[in-house]
N, C-alpha and C positions, 0 to 999 in steps of 0.2 A: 890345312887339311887336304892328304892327297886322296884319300876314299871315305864314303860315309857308306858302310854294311849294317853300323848298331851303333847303340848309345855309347860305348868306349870309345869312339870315333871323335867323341865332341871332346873339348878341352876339362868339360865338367856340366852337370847337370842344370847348376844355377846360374853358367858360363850361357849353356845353352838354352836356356828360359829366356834371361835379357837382352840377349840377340835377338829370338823372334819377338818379343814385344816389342824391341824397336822395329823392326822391318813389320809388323802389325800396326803401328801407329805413324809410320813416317814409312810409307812402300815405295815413293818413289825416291828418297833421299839417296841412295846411293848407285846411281844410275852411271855414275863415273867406271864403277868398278869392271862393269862389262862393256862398256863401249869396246867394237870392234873385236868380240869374244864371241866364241860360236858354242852352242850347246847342241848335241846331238840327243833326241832319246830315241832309244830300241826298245821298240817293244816284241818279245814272244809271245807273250800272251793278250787276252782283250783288258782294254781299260777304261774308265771313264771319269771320274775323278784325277787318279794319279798324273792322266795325261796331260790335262786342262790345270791343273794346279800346279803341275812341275812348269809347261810353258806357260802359264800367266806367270810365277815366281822369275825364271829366267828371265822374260821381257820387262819383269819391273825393276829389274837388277840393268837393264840397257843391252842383254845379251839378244843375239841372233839364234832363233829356234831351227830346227831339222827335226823331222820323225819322223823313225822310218818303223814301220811294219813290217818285220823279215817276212812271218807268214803270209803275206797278202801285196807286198809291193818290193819283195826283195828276193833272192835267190832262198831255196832252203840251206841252213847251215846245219853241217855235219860238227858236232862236238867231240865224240871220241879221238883220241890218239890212237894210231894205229891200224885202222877199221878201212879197208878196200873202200873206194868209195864208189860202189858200183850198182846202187840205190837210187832214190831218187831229191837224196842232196848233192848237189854237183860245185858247193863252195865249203871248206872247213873255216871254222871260227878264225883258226890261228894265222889264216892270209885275211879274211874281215876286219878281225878287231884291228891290226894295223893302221891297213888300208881306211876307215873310221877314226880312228885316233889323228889318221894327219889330214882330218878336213875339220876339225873341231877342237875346243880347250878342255871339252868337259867332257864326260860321255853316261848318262842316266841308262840305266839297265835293268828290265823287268822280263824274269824269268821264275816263271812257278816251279814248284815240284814235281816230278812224274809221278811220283807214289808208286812207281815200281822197285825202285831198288835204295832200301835207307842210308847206306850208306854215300852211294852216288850223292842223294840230295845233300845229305848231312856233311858232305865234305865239299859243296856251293861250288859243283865242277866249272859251273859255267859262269858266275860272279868274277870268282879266283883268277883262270883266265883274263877276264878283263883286265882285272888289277896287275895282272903281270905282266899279259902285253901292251896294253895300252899304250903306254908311258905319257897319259894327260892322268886326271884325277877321275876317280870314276865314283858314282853315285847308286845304289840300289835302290831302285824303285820299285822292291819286293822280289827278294831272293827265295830259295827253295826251303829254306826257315827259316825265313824275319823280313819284317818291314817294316825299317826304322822310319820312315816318312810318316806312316800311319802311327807310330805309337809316339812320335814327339809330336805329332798335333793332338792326338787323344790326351797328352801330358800337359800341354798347353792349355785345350778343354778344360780340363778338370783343376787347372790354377783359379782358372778364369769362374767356375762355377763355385767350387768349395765353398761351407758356408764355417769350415773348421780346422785350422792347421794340420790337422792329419786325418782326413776323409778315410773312412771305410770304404774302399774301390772292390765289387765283387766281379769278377770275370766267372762265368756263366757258360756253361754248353748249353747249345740247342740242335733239335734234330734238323736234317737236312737230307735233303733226297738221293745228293751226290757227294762223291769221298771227295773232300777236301784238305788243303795243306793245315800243316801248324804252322805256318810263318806268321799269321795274326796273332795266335797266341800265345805262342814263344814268345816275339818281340815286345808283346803289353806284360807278359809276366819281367822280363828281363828288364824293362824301362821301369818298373814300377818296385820292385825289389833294390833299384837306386834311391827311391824316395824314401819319405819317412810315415809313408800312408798306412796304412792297415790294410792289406793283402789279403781275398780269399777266393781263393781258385777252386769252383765246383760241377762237374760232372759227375756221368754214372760211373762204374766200376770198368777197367779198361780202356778208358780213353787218359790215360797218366801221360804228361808231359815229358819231355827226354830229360832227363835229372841234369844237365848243365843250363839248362835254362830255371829249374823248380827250387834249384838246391834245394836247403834245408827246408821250402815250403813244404806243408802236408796238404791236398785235396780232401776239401769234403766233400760227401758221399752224397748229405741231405740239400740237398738245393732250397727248403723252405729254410733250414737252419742255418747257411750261407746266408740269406736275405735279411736275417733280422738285424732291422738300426742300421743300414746300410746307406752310405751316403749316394753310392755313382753305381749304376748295373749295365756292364759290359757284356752282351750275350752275341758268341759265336761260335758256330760250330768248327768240329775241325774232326779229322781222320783219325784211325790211331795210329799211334803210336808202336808198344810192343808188337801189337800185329798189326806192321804196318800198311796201311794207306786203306785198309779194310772199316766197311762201316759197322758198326756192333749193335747200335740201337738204332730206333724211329721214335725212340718214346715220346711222344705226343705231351707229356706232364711235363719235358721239358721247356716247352716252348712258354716264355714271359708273357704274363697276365698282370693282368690287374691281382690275383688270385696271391701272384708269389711279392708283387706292386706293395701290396698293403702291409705288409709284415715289416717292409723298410722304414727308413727316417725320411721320408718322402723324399727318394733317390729319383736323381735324372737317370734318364735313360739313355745310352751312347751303344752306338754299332756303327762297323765302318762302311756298310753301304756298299754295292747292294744287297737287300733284306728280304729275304723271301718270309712274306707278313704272315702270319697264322702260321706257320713253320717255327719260326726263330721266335716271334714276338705279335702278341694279337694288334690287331686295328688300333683299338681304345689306349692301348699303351703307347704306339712309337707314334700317335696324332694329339695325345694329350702335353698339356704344359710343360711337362716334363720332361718329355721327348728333345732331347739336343744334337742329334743323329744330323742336322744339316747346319749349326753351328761346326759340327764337330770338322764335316766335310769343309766348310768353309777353309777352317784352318789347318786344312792341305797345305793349300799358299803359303801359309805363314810357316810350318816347318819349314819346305821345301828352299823359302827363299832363305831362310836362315841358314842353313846349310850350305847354296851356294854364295851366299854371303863369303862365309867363312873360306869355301875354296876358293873365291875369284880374289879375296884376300892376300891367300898362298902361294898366288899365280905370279905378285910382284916380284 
């Protein structure tokens, strides 16, 4: 595996399950694989999770961690091709990623969306780059629409909770104060349109997904009628879409209760953390038994190392 962007990345879906339950059940067995192998991650944006589980995953694999915080302990990088650089970025990506690529074998990379311009995000300007100058394997640790890290642990979750070979999984908008990316939602729609689960993706009218991520899904409208007999409720907010990166609602009826709670098949409840509470999801809900929101987090690691698994694999 020379880059993990999305689920197509893996050799297969049940290829990629059996991985992480090995490296979930046996973490340190294969510690050979990284001896004397370096893993860089960069982070643009803040983290806290992704950070901590991509290097605990690295270190149980035998590898050497590095992170660096461009914004906060590195030069600013300028992205564009072409653009004077007479601002106040005084490094472009395209002398960085090199110059990173030859201190390390691996290189993990976490760059949100600007929500200024859909195209820019939607063509992963600054992912891509990597993968192509790089020339080590590179890993997304949340790109400007997808996060495959988060959606093959959320996938792992819900192996590991199912009480039914084909769980009703409902993915949920909820309001939120600030415009946020689709990369969570795309990627749980896309990971999960590989399985064989019962899919239903529900928000208000205008927040519709980029149709390469939905295909042939349809949204429903009614969020109580999404709930009913529902095994697993995934509630996240996210920006729109056709107009992009603009917030359209607040609606308050969207936020997960008890209220929308009871209509299900006594569904867990999963979100990727952090959860702005009585926003996204009341008290009573993400504290009760049912709440798997730090199970879920847990199995960061266990994606993550599965995936470097597979490329320190590559590496021989």
């Amino acid at each position: 595996m020379k880059k993990y962007t999305s689920v197509h990345d893996l050799p297969s879906i049940k290829e990629g399950l059996k991985i992480a339950f090995d490296v979930k059940a046996n973490p340190f067995a294969h510690q050979h694989l990284g001896k004397n192998k370096t893993m860089i991650l960069l982070f643009l944006n803040s983290s806290l999770r992704t950070r901590l589980s991509t290097q605990k995953a690295a270190m149980n694999l035998g590898m050497n961690t590095m992170v660096l915080d461009v914004n906060q302990g590195a030069w600013k990088l300028e992205t564009e091709h072409g653009v004077i650089m007479d601002g106040d970025k005084p490094e472009h990506l395209l002398e960085a990623i090199p110059v990173i690529a030859s201190y390390c074998d691996i290189i993990g990379v976490r760059a949100f969306a600007l929500l200024e311009n859909r195209e820019e995000d939607y063509n992963e300007v600054i992912i891509n780059q990597f993968i192509k100058y790089a020339g080590v394997p590179v890993v997304s640790m949340e790109a400007a629409t997808r996060h495959p890290l988060q959606s093959f642990a959320d996938l792992v979750t819900i192996e590991e909770y199912k009480k039914t070979p084909k769980p009703k999984v409902v993915l949920t908008w909820a309001p939120h104060p600030r415009a946020l990316p689709q990369a969570v939602a795309n990627s749980f729609v896309e990971w999960m349109r590989e399985t064989d689960y019962e899919l239903v993706v529900t928000h208000p009218k205008g927040y519709e997904l980029a149709p390469e991520f939905m295909g042939n899904l349809k949204p429903e409208y009614d969020q109580m009628k999404a709930f009913e007999g529902a095994d697993f409720i995934y509630a996240k907010n996210w920006s729109a879409y056709g107009d992009y990166g603009k917030i359209l609602s607040k609606d308050m009826d969207w936020c997960v209760s008890k209220r929308q709670m009871d209509v299900t098949n006594n569904a867990k409840f999963m979100h990727c953390l952090p959860v702005r509470r009585n926003m996204i999801v009341s008290d009573d809900v993400i504290e009760s038994e049912n709440s798997i929101v730090i199970q879920q987090a847990a199995n960061r690691t266990v994606s993550a190392q599965a995936v470097l698994k597979m490329m320190l694999e590559s590496l021989k």
